[in-house]
Structure formats: C-alpha cells, structure tokens
C-alpha angles and dihedrals in degrees: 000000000000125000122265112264089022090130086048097057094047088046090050093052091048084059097051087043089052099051081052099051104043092028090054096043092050075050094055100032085048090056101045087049103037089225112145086198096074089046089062093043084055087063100041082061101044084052089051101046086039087052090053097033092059093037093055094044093053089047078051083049093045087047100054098044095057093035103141112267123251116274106260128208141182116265138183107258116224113271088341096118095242096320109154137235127182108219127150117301080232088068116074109195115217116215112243127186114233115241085257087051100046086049089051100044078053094051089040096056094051101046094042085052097040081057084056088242090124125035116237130264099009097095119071107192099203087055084050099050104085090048093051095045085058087063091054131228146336096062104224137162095265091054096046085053095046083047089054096041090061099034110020132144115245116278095022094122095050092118097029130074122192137208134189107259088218096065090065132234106354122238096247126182117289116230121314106065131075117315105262130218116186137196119211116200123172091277110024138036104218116217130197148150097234127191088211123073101250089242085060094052093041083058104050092030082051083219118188121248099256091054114047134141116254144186097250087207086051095050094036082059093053099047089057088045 
C-alpha cells in the first residue's frame, strides 16, 4: 500500500524536473541566439514548474499529516493478569511470566510432581510458561493446572482427574480406594490421590485462601455437619 501523498510527491518531482528541462533549454537556446526574450521565457518557466511543484509537495505533506490512524485493539498486556492495553493491531503481545512468576511456575511444578499429582519428567516448564502467563499472575496451583489443560504434553494428566466446577460437587469413589484431595477454581474441580497431606501442600505451593487443596472426605464431613 503506498504512502499518502505518494502522487503528490511524484507530481511534485515532475515539476522540479520540468523547470530544469524547459528553463534550461530557453537558457541555452537564449544564449546560441543572442535573443533576451528566451531568457526571460527560461524564467517564466522555472516560476511556473516551482509554483506546481510547491504547491504539489505541500498537498504530499497535507496527505501524510491527516493519513487515517492505524486500527487499534485491545491486547493482553505481558504478566499484568488480564489487564488491557490498547497498541496497533499491527503489534501482537507475547505473554511473558514476571521473575517472581517464573520462580513460582518452577516451585509449582515440583511440588505438584514431588505429591505425586503430577508424574515426573513430562512438564517442561519453559514450554508451560506462555500458557500460564495467559492466565495472569499470581502463578498458583489451580493456573498452572488451567495453562496444562489447554496446552499439556501427553500423558501429563496420568495421576490427576478433572470435573466442571458448574456441575456441583462430583460423584467420587466411596471408601476403599486411595485417600482424595481435591482443588476447586472458578471452571474445574481438580482431583488427585496426593502423598502429601493437602495443609502441607497449601504451605509450599503459597496457595490463596479461596483455592486450597482439601481432604474430599474431610469436606464432604463438614458440609453434612
């Protein structure tokens, strides 16, 4: 797409190139013939093509001062939690995790894989970054989870099972089986069989109060209390 004005500036080199051209051959014609009256007729002409020429490069200049601006649109700015910035539709913002983030996806992860909850070797948390970072900071169990349910590896849910958090409380194994903690966000309930008791892993994982890892038998008990 050419530039605005871009007519205005050829136009306006045409014109300079034209006062060259006809001024100098009335010059040079003038001379051979020794007639005043071509000389004048050389700078009649230079007037004239200056005249254009100004005129068109002040039209180029007009053009390219009240050009329409550049579509705008709202994008995700980097580690800000879904905070919005509005930058050229041209300019495509690449999440990015914060220092204190990266440290926590890392702390995260190995915690997360030293419970058992996740199996060893299969995250790579350099590959998980971006896709945490979309789920803003801070970095907690329950994001690191969202990120890995929309961009995991194969195999990473091997020790985990999941439930829509709309659907209510999920129908779960009775007694018998291995002892389940689960973790409730705003989408998903997050169910695993951890070797940690699920205080313990509240404390390293530094998880806020409204998502925290619990006993279900133990919640279960309290909601029929």
């Amino acid at each position: 797409m050419a530039r605005p004005g871009t007519l205005d500036r050829l136009s306006a080199a045409i014109s300079v190139a034209g006062a060259v051209v006809v001024g100098g051959y009335f010059v040079v014609i003038g001379a051979q013939a020794r007639q005043p009256a071509l000389f004048v007729a050389a700078a009649v002409a230079v007037v004239v093509f200056g005249v254009l020429a100004r005129r068109s490069w002040r039209l180029a200049q007009r053009a390219g001062h009240t050009a329409a601006p550049v579509p705008a649109t709202a994008v995700v700015a980097p580690g800000a939690g879904g905070a919005t910035s509005t930058l050229p539709d041209a300019v495509r913002v690449v999440p990015v995790l914060s220092v204190e983030g990266r440290e926590r996806l890392d702390r995260v992860l190995d915690v997360l894989v030293g419970a058992g909850v996740l199996p060893d070797g299969v995250v790579d948390p350099g590959l998980l970054a971006a896709s945490v970072a979309d789920h803003g900071e801070p970095v907690t169990s329950g994001t690191v989870l969202g990120a890995l349910d929309g961009a995991g590896p194969d195999g990473w849910d091997a020790r985990l099972d999941r439930h829509p958090a709309q659907d209510g409380v999920p129908a779960l194994p009775g007694p018998g089986g291995p002892r389940l903690a689960w973790l409730w966000t705003d989408r998903t309930v997050w169910v695993a069989a951890p070797a940690q008791d699920p205080a313990e892993l509240n404390d390293l994982l530094d998880q806020p109060a409204d998502e925290l890892w619990e006993w279900v038998d133990e919640a279960r008990a309290r909601e029929r209390g």
